[in-house]
PyMOL Python script that loads the backbone (N, CA, C, O; Angstrom):
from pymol import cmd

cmd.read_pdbstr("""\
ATOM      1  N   UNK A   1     -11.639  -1.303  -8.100  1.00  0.00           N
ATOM      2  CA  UNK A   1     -10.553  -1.876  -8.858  1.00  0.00           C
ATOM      3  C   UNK A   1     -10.435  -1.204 -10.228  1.00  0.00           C
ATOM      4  O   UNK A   1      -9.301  -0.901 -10.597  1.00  0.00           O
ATOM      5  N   UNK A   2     -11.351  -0.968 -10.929  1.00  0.00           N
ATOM      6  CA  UNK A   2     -11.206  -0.164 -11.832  1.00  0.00           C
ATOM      7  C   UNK A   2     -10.591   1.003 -11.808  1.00  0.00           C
ATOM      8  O   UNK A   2      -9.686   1.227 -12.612  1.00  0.00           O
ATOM      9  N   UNK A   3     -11.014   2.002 -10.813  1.00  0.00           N
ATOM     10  CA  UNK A   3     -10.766   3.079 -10.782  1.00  0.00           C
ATOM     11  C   UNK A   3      -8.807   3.270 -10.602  1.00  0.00           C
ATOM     12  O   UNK A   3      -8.157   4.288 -10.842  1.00  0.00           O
ATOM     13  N   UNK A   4      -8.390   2.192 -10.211  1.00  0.00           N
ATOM     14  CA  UNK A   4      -6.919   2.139 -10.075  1.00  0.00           C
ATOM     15  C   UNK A   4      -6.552   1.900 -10.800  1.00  0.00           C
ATOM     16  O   UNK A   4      -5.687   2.674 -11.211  1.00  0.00           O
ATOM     17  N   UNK A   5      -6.862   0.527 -11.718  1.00  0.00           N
ATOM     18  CA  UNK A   5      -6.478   0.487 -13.486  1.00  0.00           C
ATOM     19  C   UNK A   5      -6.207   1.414 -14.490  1.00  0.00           C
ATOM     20  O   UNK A   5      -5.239   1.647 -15.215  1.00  0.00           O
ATOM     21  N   UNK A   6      -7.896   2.124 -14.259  1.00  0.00           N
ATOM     22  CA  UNK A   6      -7.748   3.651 -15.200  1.00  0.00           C
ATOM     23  C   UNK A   6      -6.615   4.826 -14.525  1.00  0.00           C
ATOM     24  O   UNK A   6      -6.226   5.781 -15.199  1.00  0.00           O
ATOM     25  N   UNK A   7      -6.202   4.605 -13.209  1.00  0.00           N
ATOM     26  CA  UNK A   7      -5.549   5.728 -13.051  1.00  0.00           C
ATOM     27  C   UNK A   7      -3.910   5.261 -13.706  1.00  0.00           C
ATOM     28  O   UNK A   7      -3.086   5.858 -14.398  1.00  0.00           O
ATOM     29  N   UNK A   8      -3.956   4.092 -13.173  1.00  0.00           N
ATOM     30  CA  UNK A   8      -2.622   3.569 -13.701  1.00  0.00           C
ATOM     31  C   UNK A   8      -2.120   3.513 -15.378  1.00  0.00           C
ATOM     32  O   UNK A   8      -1.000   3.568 -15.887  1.00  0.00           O
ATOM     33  N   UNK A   9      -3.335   3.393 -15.896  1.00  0.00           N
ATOM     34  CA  UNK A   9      -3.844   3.657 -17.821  1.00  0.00           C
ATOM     35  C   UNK A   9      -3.296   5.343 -17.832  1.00  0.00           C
ATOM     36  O   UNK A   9      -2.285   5.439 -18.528  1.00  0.00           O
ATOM     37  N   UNK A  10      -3.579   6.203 -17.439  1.00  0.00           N
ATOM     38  CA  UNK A  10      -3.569   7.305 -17.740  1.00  0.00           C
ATOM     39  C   UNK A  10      -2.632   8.127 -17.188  1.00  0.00           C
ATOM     40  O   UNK A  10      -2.600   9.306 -17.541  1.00  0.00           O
ATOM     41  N   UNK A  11      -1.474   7.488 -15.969  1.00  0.00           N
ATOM     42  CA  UNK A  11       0.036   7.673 -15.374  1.00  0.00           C
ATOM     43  C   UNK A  11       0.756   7.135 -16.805  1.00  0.00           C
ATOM     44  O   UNK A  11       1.779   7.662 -17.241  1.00  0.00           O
ATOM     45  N   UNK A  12       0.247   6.298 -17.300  1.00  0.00           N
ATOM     46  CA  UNK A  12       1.317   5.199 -17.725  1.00  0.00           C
ATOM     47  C   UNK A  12       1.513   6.243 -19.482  1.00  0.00           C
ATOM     48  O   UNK A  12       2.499   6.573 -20.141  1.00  0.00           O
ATOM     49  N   UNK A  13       0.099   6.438 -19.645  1.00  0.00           N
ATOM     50  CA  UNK A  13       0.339   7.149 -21.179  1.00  0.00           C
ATOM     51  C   UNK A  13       0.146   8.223 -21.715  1.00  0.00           C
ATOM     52  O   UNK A  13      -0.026   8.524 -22.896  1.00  0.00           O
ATOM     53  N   UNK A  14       0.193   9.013 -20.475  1.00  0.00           N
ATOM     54  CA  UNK A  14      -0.400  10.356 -20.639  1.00  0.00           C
ATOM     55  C   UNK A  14       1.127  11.333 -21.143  1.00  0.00           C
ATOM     56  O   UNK A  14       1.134  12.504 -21.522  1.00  0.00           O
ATOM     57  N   UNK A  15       2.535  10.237 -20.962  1.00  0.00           N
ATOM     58  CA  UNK A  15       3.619  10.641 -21.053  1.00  0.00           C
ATOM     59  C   UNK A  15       3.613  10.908 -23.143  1.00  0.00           C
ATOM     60  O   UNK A  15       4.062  11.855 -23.788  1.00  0.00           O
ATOM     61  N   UNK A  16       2.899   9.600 -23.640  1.00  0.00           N
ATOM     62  CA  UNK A  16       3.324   9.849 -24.631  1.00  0.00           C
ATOM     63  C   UNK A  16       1.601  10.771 -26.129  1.00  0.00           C
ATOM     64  O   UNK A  16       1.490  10.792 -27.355  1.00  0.00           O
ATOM     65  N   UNK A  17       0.809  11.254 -25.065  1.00  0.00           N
ATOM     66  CA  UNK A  17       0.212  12.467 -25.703  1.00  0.00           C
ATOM     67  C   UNK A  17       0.310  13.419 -25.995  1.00  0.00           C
ATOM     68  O   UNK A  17      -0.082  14.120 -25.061  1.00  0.00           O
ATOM     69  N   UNK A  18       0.763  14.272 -27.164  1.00  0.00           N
ATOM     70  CA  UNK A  18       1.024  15.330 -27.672  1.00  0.00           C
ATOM     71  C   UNK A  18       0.690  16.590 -26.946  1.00  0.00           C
ATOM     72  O   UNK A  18       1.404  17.523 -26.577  1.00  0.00           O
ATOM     73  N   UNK A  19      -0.633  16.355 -26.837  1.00  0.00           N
ATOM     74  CA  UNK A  19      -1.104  17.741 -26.109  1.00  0.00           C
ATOM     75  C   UNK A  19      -1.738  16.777 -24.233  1.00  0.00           C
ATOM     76  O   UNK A  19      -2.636  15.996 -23.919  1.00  0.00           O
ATOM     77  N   UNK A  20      -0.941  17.278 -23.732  1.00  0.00           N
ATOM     78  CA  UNK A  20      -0.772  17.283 -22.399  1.00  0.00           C
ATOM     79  C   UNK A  20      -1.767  17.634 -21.383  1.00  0.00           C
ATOM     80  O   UNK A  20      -1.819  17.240 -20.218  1.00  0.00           O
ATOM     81  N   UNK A  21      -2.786  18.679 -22.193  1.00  0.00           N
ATOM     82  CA  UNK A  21      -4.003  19.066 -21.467  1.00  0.00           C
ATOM     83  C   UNK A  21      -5.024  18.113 -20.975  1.00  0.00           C
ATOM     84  O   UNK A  21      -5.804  18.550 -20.128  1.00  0.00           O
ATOM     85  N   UNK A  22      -5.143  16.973 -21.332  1.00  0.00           N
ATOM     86  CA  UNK A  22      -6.028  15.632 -21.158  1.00  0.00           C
ATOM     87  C   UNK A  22      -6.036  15.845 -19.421  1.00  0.00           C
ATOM     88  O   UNK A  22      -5.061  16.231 -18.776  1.00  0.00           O
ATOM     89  N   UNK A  23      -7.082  15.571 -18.977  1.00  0.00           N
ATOM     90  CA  UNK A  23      -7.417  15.275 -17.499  1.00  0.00           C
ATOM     91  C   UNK A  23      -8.041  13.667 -17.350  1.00  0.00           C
ATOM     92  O   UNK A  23      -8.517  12.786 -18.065  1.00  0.00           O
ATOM     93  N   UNK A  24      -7.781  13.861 -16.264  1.00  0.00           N
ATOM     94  CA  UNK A  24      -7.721  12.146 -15.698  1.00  0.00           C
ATOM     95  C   UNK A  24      -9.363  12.075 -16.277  1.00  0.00           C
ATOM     96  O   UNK A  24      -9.778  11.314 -17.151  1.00  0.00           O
ATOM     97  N   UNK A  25     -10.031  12.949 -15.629  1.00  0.00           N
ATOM     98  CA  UNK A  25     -11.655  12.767 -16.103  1.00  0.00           C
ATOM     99  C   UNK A  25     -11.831  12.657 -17.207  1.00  0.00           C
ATOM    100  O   UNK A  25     -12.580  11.733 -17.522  1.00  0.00           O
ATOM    101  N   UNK A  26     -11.316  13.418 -18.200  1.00  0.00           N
ATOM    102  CA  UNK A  26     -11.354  13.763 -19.695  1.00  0.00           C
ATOM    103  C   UNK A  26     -11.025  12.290 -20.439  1.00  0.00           C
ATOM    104  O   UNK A  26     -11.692  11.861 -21.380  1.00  0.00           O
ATOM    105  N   UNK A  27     -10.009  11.678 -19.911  1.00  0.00           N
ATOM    106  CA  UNK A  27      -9.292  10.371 -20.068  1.00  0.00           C
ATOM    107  C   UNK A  27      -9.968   9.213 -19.943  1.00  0.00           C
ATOM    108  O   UNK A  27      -9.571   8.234 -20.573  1.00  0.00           O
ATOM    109  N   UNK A  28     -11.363   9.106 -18.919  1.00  0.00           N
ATOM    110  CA  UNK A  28     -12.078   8.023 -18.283  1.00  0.00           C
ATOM    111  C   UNK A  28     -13.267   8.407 -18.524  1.00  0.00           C
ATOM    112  O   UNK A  28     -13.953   7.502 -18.048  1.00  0.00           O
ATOM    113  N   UNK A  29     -14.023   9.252 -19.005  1.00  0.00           N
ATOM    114  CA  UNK A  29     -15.202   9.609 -19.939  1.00  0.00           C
ATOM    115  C   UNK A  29     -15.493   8.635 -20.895  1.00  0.00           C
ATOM    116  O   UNK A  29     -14.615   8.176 -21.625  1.00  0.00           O
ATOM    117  N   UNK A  30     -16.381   8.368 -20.933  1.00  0.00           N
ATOM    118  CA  UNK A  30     -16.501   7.389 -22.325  1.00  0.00           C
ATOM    119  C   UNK A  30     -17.547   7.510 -22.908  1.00  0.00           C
ATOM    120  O   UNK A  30     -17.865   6.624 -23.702  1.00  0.00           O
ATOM    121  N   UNK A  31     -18.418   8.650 -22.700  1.00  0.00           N
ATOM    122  CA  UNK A  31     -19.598   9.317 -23.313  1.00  0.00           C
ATOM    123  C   UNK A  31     -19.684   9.996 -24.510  1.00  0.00           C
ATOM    124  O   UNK A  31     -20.672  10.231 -25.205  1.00  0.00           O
ATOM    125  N   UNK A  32     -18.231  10.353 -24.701  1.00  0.00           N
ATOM    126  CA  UNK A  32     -17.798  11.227 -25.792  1.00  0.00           C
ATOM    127  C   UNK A  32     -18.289  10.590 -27.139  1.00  0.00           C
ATOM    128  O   UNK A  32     -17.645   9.557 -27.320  1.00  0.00           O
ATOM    129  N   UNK A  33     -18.952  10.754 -27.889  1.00  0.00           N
ATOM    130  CA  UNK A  33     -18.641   9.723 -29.336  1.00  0.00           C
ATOM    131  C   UNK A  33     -17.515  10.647 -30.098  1.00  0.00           C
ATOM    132  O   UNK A  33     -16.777   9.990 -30.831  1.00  0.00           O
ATOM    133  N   UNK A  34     -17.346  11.571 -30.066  1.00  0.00           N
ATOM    134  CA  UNK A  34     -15.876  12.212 -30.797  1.00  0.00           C
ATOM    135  C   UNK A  34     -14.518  12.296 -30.445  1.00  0.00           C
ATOM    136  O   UNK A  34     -13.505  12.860 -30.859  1.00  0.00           O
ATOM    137  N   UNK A  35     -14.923  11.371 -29.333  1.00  0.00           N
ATOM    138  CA  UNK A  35     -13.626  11.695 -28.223  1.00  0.00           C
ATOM    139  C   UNK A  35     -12.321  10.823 -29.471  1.00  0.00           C
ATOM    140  O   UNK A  35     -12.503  10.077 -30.434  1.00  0.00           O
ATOM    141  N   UNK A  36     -11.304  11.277 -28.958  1.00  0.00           N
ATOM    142  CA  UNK A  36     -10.019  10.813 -30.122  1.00  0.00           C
ATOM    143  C   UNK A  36      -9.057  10.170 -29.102  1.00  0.00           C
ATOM    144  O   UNK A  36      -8.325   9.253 -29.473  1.00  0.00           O
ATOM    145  N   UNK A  37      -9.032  10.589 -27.909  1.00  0.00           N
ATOM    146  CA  UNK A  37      -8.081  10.120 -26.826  1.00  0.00           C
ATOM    147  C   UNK A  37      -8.622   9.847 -25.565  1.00  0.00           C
ATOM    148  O   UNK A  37      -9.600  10.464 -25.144  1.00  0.00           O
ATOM    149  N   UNK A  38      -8.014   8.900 -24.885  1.00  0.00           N
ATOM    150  CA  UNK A  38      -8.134   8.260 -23.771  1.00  0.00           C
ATOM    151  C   UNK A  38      -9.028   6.738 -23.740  1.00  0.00           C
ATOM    152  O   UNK A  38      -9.069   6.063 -24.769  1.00  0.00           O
ATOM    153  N   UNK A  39      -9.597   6.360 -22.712  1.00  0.00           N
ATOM    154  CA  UNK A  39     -10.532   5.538 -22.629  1.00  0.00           C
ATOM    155  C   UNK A  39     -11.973   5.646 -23.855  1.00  0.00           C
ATOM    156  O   UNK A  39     -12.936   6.287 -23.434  1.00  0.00           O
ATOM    157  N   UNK A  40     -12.072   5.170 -24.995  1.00  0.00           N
ATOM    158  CA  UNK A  40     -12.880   5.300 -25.843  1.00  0.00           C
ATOM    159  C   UNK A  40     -14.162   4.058 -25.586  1.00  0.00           C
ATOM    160  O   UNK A  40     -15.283   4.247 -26.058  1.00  0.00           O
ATOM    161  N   UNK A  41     -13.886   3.014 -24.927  1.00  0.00           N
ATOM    162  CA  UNK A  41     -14.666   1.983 -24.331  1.00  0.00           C
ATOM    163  C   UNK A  41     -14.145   1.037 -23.694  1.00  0.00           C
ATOM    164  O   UNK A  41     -12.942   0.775 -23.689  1.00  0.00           O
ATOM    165  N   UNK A  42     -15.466   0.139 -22.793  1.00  0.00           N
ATOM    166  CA  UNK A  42     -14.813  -0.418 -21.920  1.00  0.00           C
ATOM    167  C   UNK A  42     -15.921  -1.652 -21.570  1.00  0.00           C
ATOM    168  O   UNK A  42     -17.113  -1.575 -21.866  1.00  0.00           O
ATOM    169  N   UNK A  43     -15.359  -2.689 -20.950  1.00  0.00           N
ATOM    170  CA  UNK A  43     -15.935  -3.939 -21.325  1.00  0.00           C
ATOM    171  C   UNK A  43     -15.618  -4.680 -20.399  1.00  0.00           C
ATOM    172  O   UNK A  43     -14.442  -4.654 -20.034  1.00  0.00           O
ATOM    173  N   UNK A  44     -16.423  -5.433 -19.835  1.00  0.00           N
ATOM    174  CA  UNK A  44     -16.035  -6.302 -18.653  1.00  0.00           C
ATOM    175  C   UNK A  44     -16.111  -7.991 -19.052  1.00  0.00           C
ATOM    176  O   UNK A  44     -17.050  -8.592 -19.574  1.00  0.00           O
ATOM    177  N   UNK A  45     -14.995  -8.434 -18.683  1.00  0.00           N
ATOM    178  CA  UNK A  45     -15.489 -10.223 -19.029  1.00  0.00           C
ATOM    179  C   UNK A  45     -16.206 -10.625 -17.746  1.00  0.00           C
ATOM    180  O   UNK A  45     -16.079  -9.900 -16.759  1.00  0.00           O
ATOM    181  N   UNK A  46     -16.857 -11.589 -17.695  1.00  0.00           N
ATOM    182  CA  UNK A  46     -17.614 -12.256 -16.534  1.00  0.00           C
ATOM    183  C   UNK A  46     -16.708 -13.498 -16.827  1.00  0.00           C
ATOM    184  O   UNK A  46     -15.913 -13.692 -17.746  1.00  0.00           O
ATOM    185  N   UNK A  47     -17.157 -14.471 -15.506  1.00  0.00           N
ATOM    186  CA  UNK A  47     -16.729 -15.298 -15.291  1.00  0.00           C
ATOM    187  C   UNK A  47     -17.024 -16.680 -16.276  1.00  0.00           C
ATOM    188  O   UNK A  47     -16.254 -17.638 -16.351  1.00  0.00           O
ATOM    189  N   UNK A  48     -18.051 -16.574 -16.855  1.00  0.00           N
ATOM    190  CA  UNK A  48     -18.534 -17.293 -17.853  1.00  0.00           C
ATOM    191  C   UNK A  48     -17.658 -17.359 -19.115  1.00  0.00           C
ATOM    192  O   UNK A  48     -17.037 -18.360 -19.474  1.00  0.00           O
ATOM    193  N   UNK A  49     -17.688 -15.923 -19.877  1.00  0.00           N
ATOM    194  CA  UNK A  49     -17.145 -16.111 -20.592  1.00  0.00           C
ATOM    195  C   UNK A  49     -15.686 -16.507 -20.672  1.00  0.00           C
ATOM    196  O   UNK A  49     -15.045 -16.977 -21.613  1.00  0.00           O
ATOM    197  N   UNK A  50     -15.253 -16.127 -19.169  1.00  0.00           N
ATOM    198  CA  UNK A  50     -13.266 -16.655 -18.864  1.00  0.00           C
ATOM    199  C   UNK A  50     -13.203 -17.760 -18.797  1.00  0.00           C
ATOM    200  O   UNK A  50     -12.092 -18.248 -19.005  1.00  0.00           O
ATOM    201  N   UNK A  51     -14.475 -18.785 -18.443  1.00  0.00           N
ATOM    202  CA  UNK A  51     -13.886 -20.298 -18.240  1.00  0.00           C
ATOM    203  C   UNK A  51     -14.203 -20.814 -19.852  1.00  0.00           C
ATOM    204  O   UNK A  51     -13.835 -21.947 -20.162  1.00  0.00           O
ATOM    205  N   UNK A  52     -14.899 -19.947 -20.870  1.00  0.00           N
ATOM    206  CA  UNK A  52     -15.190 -20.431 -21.723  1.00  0.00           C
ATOM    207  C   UNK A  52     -13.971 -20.058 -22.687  1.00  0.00           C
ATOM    208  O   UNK A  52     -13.668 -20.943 -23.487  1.00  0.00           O
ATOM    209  N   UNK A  53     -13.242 -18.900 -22.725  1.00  0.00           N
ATOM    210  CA  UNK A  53     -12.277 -18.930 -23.114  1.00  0.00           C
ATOM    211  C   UNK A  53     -11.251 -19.651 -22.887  1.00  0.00           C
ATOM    212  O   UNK A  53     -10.622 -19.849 -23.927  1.00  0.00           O
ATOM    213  N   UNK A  54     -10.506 -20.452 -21.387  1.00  0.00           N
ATOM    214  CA  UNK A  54      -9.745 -20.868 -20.907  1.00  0.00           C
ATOM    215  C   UNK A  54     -10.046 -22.218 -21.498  1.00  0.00           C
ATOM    216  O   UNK A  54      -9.135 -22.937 -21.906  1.00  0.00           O
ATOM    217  N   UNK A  55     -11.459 -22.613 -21.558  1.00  0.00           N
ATOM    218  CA  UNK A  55     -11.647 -23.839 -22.085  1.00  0.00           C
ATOM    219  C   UNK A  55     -10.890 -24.283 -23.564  1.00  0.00           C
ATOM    220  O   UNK A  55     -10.165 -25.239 -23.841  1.00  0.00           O
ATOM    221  N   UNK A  56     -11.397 -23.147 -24.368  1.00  0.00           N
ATOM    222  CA  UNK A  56     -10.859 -23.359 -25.766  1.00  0.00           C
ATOM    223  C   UNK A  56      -9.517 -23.359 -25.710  1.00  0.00           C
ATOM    224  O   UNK A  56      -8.983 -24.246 -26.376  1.00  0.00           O
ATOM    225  N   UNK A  57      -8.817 -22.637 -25.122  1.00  0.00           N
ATOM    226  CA  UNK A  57      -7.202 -22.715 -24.897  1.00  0.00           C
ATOM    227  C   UNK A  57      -6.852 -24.011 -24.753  1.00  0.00           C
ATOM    228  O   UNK A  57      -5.948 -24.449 -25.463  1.00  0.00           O
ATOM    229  N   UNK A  58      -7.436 -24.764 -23.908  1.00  0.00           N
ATOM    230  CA  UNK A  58      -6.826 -25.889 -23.178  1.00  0.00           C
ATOM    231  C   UNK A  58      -6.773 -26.783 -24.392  1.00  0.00           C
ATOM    232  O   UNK A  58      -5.761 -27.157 -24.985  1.00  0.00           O
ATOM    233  N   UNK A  59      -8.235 -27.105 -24.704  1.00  0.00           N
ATOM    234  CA  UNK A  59      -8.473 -27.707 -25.914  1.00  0.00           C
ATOM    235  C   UNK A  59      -7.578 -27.389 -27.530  1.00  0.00           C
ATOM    236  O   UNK A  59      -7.638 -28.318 -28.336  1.00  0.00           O
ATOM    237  N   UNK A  60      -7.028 -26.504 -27.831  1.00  0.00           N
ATOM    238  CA  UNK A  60      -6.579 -25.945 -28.369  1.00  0.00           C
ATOM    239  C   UNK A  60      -5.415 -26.432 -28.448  1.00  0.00           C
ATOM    240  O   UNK A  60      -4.950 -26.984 -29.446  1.00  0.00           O
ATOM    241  N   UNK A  61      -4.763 -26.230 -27.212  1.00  0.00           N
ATOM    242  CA  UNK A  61      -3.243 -27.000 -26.966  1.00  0.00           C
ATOM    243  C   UNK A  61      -3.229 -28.292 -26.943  1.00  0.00           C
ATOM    244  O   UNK A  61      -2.353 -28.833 -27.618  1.00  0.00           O
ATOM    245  N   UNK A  62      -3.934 -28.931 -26.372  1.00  0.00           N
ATOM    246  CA  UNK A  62      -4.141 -30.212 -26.647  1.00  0.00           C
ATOM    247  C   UNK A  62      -4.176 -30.435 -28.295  1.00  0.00           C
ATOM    248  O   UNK A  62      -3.159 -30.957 -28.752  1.00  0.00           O
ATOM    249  N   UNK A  63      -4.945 -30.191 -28.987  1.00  0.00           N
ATOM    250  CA  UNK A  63      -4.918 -30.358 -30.272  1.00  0.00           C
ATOM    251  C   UNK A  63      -3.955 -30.271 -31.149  1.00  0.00           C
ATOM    252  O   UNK A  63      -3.665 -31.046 -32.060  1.00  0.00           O
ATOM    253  N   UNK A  64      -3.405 -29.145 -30.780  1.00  0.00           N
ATOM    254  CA  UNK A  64      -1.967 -28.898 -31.519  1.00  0.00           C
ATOM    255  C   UNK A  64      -0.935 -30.026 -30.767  1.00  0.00           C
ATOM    256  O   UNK A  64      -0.363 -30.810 -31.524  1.00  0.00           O
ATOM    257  N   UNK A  65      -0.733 -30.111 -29.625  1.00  0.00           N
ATOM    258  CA  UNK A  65       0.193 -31.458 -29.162  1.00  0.00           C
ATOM    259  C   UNK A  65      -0.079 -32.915 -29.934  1.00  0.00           C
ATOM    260  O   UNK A  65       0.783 -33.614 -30.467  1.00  0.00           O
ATOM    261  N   UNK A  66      -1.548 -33.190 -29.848  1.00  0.00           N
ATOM    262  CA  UNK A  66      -1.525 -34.302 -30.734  1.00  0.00           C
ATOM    263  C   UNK A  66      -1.053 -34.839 -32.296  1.00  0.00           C
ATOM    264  O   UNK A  66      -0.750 -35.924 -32.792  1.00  0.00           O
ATOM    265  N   UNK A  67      -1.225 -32.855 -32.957  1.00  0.00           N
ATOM    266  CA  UNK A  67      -0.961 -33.041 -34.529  1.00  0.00           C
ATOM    267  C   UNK A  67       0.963 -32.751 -34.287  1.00  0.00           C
ATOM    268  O   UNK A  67       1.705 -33.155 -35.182  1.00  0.00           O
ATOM    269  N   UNK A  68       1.411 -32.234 -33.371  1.00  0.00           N
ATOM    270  CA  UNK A  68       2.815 -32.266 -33.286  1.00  0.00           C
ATOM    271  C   UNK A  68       3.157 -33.839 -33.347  1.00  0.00           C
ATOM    272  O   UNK A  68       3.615 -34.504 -34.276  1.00  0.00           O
ATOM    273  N   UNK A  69       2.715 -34.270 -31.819  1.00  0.00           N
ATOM    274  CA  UNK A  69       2.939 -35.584 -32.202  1.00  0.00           C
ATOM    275  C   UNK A  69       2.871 -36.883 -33.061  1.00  0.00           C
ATOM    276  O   UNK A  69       3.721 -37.767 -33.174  1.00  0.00           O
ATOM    277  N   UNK A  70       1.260 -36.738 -33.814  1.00  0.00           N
ATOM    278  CA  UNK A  70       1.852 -37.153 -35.474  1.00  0.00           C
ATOM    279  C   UNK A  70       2.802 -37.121 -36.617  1.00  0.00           C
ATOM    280  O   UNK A  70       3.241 -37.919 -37.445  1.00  0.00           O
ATOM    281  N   UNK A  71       2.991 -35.327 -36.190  1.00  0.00           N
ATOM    282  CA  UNK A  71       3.971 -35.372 -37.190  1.00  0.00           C
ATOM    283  C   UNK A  71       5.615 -35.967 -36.542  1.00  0.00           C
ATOM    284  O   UNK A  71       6.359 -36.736 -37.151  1.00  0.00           O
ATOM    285  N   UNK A  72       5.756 -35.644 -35.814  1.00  0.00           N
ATOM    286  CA  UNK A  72       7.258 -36.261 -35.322  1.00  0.00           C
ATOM    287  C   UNK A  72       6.878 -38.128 -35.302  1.00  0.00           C
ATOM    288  O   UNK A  72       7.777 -38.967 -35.244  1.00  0.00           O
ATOM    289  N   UNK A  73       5.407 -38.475 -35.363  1.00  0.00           N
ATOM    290  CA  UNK A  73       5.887 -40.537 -35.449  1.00  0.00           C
ATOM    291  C   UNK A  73       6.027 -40.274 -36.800  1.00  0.00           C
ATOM    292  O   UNK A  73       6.994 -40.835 -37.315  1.00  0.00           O
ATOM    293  N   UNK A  74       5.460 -39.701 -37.406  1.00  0.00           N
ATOM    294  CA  UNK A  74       5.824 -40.020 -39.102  1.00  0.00           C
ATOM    295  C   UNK A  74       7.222 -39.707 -39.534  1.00  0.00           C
ATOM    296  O   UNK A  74       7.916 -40.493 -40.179  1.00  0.00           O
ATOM    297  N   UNK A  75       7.647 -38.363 -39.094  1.00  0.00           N
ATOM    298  CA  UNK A  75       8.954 -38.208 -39.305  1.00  0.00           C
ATOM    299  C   UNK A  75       9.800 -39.257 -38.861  1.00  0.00           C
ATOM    300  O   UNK A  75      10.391 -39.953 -39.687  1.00  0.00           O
ATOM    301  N   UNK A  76       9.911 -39.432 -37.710  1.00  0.00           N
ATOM    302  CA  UNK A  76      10.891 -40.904 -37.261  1.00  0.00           C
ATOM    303  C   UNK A  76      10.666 -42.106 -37.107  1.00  0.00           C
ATOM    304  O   UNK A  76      11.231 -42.961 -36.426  1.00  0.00           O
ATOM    305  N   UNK A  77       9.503 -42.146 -38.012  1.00  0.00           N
ATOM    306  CA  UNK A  77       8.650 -43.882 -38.335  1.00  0.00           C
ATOM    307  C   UNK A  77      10.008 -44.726 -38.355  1.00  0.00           C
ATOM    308  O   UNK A  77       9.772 -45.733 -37.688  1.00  0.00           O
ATOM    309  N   UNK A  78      11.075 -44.757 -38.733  1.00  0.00           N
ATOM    310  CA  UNK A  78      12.350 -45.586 -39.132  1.00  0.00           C
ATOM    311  C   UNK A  78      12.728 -45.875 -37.997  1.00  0.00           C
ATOM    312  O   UNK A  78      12.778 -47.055 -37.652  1.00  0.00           O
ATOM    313  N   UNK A  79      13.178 -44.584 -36.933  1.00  0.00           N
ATOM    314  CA  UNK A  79      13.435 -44.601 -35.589  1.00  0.00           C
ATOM    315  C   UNK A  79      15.200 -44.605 -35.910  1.00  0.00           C
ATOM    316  O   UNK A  79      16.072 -45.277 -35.360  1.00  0.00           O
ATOM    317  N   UNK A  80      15.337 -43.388 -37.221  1.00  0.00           N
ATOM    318  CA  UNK A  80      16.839 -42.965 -37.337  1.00  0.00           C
ATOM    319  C   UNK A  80      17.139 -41.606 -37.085  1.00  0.00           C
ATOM    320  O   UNK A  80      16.575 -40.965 -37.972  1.00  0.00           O
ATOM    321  N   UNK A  81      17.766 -40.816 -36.294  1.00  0.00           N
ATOM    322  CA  UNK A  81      18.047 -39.333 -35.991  1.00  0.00           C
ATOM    323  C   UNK A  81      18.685 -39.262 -37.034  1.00  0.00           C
ATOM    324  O   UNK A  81      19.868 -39.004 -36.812  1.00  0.00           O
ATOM    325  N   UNK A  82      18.412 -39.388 -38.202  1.00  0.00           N
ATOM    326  CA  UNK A  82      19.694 -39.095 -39.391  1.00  0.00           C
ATOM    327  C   UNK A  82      18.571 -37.962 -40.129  1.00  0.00           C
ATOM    328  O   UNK A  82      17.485 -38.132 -40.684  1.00  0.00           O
ATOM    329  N   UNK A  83      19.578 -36.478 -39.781  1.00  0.00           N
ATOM    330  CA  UNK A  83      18.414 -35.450 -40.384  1.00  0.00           C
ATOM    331  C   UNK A  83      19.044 -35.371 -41.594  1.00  0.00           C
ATOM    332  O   UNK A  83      18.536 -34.459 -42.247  1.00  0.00           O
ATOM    333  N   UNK A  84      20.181 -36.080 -42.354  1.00  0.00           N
ATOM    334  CA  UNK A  84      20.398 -35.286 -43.965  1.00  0.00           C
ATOM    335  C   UNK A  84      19.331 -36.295 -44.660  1.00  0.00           C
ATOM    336  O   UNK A  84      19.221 -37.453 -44.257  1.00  0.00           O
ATOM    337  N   UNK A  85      18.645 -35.842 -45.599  1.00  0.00           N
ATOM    338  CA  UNK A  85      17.700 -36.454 -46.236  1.00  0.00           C
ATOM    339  C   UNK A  85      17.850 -36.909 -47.581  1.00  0.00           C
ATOM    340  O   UNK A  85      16.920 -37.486 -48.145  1.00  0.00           O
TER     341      UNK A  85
END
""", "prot")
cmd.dss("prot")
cmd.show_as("cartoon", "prot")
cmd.util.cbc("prot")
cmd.orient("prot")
């Protein structure tokens, strides 16, 4: 699965590199420490850390829904749609 990602990474932007000489290998190397173009590093999430991210999201939205919804009872504490103030 990777290997289709990176090829699809390096179809997709190899259009907008100056110098054109870059090879797919050259592109997916990541040994280089001077390298200036292509794949410079690469990083895998596990499954751990995705439910731990997804977690905070959820939580997140939730949180913000609740402080939305404070603020709109306070705003229409009266229970008048009259927005000139």
């Amino acid at each position: 699965m990777d290997s289709i990602i990176q090829r699809k990474l390096f179809e997709s932007l190899n259009q907008f590199y100056n110098d054109k000489s870059i090879s797919y290998d050259e592109f997916v190397t990541v040994t280089d420490s001077e390298k200036l173009t292509g794949i410079l590093s690469s990083q895998k999430v596990g499954p751990t850390i995705a439910s731990d991210i997804r977690n905070r999201a959820v939580l997140s939205v939730v949180f913000a829904l609740i402080i939305m919804f404070i603020y709109i009872a306070i705003r229409f504490k009266d229970g008048s749609l009259d927005f000139r103030e």
